[in-house]
MIDOSE-1310 file (N, C-alpha, C; in nm, 2 decimals, decimal comma, always signed):
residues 60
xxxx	+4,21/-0,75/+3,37/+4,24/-0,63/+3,31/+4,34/-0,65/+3,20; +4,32/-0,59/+3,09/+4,41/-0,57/+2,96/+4,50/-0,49/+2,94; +4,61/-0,53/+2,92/+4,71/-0,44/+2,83/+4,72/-0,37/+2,72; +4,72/-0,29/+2,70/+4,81/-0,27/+2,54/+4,86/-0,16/+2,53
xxxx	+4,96/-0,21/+2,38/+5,10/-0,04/+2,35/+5,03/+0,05/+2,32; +5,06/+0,17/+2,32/+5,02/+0,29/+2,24/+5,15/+0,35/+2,20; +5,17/+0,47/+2,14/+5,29/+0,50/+2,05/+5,32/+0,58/+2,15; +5,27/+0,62/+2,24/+5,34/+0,73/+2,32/+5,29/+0,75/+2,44
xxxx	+5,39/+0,83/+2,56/+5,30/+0,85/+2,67/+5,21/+0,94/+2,65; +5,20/+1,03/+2,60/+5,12/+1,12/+2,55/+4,99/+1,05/+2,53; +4,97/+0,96/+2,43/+4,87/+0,88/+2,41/+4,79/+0,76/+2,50; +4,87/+0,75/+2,60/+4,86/+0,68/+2,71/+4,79/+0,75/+2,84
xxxx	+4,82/+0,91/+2,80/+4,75/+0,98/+2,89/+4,58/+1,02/+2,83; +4,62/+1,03/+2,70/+4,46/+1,08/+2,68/+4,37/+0,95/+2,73; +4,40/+0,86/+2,71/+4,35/+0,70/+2,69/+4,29/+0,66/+2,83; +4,42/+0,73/+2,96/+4,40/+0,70/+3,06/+4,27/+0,82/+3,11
xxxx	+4,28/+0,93/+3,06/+4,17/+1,08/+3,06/+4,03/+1,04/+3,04; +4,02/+0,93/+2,93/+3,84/+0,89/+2,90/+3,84/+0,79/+2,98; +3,94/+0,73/+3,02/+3,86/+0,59/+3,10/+3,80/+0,66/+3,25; +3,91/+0,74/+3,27/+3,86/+0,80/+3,43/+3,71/+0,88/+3,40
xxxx	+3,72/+0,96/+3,27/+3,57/+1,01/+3,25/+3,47/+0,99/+3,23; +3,49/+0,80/+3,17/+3,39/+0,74/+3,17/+3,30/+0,69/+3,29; +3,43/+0,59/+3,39/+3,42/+0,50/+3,48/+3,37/+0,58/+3,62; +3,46/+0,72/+3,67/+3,50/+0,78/+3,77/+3,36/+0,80/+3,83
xxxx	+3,29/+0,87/+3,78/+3,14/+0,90/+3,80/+3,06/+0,77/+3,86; +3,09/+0,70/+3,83/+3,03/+0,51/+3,89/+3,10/+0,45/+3,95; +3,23/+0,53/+4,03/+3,30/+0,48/+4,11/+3,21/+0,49/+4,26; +3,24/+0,38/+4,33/+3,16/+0,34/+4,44/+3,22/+0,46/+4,58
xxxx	+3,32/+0,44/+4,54/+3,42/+0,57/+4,60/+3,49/+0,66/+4,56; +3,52/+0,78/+4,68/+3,61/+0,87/+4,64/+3,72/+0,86/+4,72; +3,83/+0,87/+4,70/+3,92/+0,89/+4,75/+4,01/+1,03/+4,69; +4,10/+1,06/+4,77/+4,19/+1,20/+4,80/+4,32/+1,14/+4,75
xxxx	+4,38/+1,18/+4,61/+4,50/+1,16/+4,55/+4,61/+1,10/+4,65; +4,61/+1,21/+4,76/+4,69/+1,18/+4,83/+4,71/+1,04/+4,90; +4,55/+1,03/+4,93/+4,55/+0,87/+5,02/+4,61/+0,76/+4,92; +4,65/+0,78/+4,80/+4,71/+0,68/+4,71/+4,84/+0,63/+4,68
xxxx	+4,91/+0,54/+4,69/+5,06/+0,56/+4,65/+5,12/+0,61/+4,55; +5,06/+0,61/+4,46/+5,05/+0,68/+4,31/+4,99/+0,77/+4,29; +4,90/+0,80/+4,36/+4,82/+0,94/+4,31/+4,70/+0,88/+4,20; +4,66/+0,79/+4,19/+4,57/+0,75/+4,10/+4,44/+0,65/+4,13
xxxx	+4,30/+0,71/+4,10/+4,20/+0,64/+4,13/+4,22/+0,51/+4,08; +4,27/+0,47/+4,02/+4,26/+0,31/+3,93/+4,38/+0,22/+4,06; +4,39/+0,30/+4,12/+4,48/+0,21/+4,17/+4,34/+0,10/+4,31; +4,25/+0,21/+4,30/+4,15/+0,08/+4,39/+4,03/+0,09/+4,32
xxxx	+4,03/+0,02/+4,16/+3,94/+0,02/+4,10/+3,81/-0,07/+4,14; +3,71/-0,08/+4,16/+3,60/-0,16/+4,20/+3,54/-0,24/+4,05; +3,54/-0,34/+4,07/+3,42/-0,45/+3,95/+3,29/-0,36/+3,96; +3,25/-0,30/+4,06/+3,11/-0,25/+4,04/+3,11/-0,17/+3,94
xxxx	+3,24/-0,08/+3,94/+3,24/+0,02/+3,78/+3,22/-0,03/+3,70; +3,27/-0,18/+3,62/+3,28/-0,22/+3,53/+3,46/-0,20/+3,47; +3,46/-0,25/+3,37/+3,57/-0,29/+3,32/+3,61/-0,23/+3,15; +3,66/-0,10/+3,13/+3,71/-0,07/+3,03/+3,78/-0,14/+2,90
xxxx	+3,73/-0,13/+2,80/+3,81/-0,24/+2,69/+3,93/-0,13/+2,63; +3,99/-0,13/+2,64/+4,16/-0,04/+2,60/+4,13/-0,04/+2,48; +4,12/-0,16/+2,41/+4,12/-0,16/+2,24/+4,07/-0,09/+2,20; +3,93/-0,08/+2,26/+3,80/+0,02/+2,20/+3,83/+0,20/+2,23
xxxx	+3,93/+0,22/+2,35/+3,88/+0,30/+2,36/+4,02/+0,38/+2,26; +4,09/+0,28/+2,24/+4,23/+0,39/+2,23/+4,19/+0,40/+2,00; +4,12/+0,32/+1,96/+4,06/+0,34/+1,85/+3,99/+0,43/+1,79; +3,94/+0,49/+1,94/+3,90/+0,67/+1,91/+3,96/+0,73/+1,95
């Protein structure tokens, strides 16, 4: 998995908004916010989704 800055949280959130809208839909599962410690699907992301490139996406 890759890193990278963005200039803001703001922008970290849209960034994080398309990956989930891309990926989420081809997620193998669903899980309930709640069952998460964070509240976030990525936190048990699966290889079967595939793997997001940050670079690419935060360039649009």
């Amino acid at each position: 998995m890759a890193t990278i800055e963005v200039p803001s949280r703001a922008a970290a959130f849209v960034i994080g908004r398309r990956i989930l809208d891309t990926y989420l839909p081809v997620a193998p599962v669903a899980l309930h916010r709640d069952l998460l410690p964070h509240g976030g699907t990525t936190e048990c992301w699966s290889r079967n989704a595939g793997y997001p490139d940050l670079a690419e996406v935060a360039a649009h």
